[in-house]
C-alpha positions in Angstrom: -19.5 -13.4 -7.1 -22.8 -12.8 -5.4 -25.9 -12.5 -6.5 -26.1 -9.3 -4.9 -22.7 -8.3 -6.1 -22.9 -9.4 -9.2 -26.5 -6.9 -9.9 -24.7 -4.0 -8.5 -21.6 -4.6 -11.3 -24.1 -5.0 -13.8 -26.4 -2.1 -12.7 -23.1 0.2 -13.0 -21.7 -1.4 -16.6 -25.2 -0.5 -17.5 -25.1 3.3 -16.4 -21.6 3.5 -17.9 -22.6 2.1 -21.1 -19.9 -1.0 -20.2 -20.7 -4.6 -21.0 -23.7 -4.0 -23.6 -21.6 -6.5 -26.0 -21.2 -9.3 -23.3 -20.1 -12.6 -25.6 -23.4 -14.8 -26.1 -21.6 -17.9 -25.2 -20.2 -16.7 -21.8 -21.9 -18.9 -19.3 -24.1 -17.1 -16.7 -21.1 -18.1 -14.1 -18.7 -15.9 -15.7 -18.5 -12.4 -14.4 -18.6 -9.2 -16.7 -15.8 -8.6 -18.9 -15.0 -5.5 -20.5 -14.7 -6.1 -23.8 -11.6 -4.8 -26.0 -14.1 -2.3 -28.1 -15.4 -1.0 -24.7 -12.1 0.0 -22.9 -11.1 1.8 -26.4 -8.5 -0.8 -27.4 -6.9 -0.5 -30.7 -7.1 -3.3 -33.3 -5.2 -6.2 -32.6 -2.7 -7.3 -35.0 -2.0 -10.8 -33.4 -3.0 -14.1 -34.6 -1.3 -17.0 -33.3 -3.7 -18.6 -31.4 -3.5 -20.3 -27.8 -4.0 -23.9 -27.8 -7.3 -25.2 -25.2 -7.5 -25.9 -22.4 -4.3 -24.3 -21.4 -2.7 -25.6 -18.3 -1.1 -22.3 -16.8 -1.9 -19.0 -15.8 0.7 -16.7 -14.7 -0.4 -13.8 -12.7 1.9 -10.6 -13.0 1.5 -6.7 -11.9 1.7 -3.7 -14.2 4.1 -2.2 -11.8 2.7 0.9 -13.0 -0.3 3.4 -11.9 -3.1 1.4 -10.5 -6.9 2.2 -11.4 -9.7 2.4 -9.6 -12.8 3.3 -11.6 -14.3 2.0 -14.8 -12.8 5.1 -16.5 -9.4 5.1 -14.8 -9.2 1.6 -15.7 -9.7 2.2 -19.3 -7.4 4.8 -19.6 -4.8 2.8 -18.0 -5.5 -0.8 -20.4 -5.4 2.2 -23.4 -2.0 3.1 -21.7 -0.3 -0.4 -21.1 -1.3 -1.2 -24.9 -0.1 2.0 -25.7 3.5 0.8 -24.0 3.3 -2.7 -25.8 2.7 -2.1 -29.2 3.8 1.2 -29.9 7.2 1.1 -28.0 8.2 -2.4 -27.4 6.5 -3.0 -31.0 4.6 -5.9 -29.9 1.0 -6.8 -32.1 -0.8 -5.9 -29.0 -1.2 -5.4 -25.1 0.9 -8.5 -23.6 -1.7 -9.8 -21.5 -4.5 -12.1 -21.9 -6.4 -10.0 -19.2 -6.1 -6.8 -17.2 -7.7 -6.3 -13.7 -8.7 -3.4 -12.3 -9.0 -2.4 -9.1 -12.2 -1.0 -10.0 -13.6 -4.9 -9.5 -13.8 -5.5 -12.9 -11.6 -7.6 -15.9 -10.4 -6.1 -19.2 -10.2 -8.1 -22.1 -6.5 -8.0 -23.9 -5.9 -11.0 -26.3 -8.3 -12.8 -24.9 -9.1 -16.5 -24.2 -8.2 -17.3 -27.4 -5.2 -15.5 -28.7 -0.9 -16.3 -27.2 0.2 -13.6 -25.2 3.8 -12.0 -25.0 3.5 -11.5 -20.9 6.1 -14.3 -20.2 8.6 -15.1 -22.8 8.8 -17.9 -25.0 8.6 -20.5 -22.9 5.6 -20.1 -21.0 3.6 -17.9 -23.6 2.3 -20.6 -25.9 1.5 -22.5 -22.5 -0.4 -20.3 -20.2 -2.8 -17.4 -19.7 -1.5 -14.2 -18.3 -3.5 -12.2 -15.8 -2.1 -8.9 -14.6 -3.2 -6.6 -12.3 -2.7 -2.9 -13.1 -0.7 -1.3 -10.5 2.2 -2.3 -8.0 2.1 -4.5 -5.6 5.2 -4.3 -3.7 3.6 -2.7 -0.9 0.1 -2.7 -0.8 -2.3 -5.3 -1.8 -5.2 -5.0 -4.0 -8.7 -4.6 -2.7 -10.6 -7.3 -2.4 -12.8 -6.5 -5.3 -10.0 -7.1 -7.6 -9.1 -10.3 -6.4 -12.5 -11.8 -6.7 -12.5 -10.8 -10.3 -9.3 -12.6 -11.2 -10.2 -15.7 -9.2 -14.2 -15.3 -11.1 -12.2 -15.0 -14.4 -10.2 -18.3 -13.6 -13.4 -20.4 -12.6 -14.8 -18.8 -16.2 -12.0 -20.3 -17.6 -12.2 -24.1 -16.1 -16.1 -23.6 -17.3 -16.3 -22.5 -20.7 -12.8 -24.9 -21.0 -9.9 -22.5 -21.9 -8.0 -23.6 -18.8 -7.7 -27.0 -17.8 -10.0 -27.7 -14.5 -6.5 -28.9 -13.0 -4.9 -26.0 -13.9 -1.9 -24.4 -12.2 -1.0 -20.8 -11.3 2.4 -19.4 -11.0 3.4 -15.8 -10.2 5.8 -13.8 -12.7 9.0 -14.5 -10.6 8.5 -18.2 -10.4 9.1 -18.7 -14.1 10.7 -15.4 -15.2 13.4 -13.1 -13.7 11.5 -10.0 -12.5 9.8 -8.8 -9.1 6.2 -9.7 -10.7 3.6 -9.8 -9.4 4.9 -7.5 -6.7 5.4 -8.8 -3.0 2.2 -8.5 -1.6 0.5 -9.8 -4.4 2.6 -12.5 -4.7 1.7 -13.7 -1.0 -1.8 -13.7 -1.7 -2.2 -15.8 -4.5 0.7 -18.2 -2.9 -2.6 -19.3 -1.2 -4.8 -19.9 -3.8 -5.3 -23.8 -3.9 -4.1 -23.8 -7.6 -1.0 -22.1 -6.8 2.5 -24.2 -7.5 5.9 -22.6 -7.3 
């Protein structure tokens, strides 16, 4: 993220009271992240924790409502945990991250924590980024994009992910249209990318 880019998403977490409780040990090259307390998440109940530096990140879509302000956003990470652990019973939102079309990432379980976004196999394994919203037909702004590919480099340098790591999209290891079409041609090009 720019210098210039990265003042203006700091200026407006400021003025909407976002990012005040920014982790002391994220390095100064990892771009805001909404914390879990900020986006109104309820308390986790998971505990089995991911095993560093994870060599996978699987990048899937909602398939649901997109967002496209800090408070949209919110609402919609309140809604997708919502779904997980009150009607597919899970301890928490599936995901590791949310992004937003807003521009910005939205702690779930976190660096440190096993998702449920992937099955069994490639849970304990990998990170999982979505994106919230479908992405069949339309891509997601630019903005969005940046984030998850900022959040990634975070990764590699505080040494959750491995600096070789590898993405795959949510069809090449499960059965499912995830990430959506178009976002699935984008990150094909990501130089990380392996089917």
């Amino acid at each position: 993220m720019s210098r210039p880019c990265a003042l203006l998403a700091w200026a407006l977490l400021a003025l909407l009271g976002l990012g005040a409780a920014r982790n002391k040990e994220t390095p100064a090259c990892c771009g805001p992240i909404v914390p879990r307390s900020e986006w109104g998440a309820r308390a986790s109940e998971c505990s089995q924790p991911l095993k560093q530096p994870v060599r996978y990140v699987v990048i899937s879509h909602t398939a649901g409502s997109n967002c496209d302000t800090p408070a949209s956003c919110r609402q919609q990470a309140q809604n997708v945990q919502h779904y997980h652990a009150s009607t597919r019973g899970w301890c928490d939102v599936a995901y590791n991250f949310l992004i937003g079309e807003d521009g910005l990432v939205y702690e779930g379980r976190g660096w440190n924590i096993k998702g449920d976004h992937t099955g069994p196999t490639w849970n304990p394994i990998s990170i999982g980024i979505t994106f919230m919203g479908n992405y069949m037909e339309r891509v997601p702004p630019a903005r969005a994009i940046r984030a998850a590919q900022s959040l990634m480099a975070c990764g590699v340098a505080i040494g959750a992910l491995r600096p070789d790591y590898e993405i795959k999209g949510h069809r090449d290891v499960q059965q499912t249209l995830s990430p959506g079409d178009q976002l699935y041609a984008i990150i094909q090009n990501w130089p990380h990318y392996r089917e």
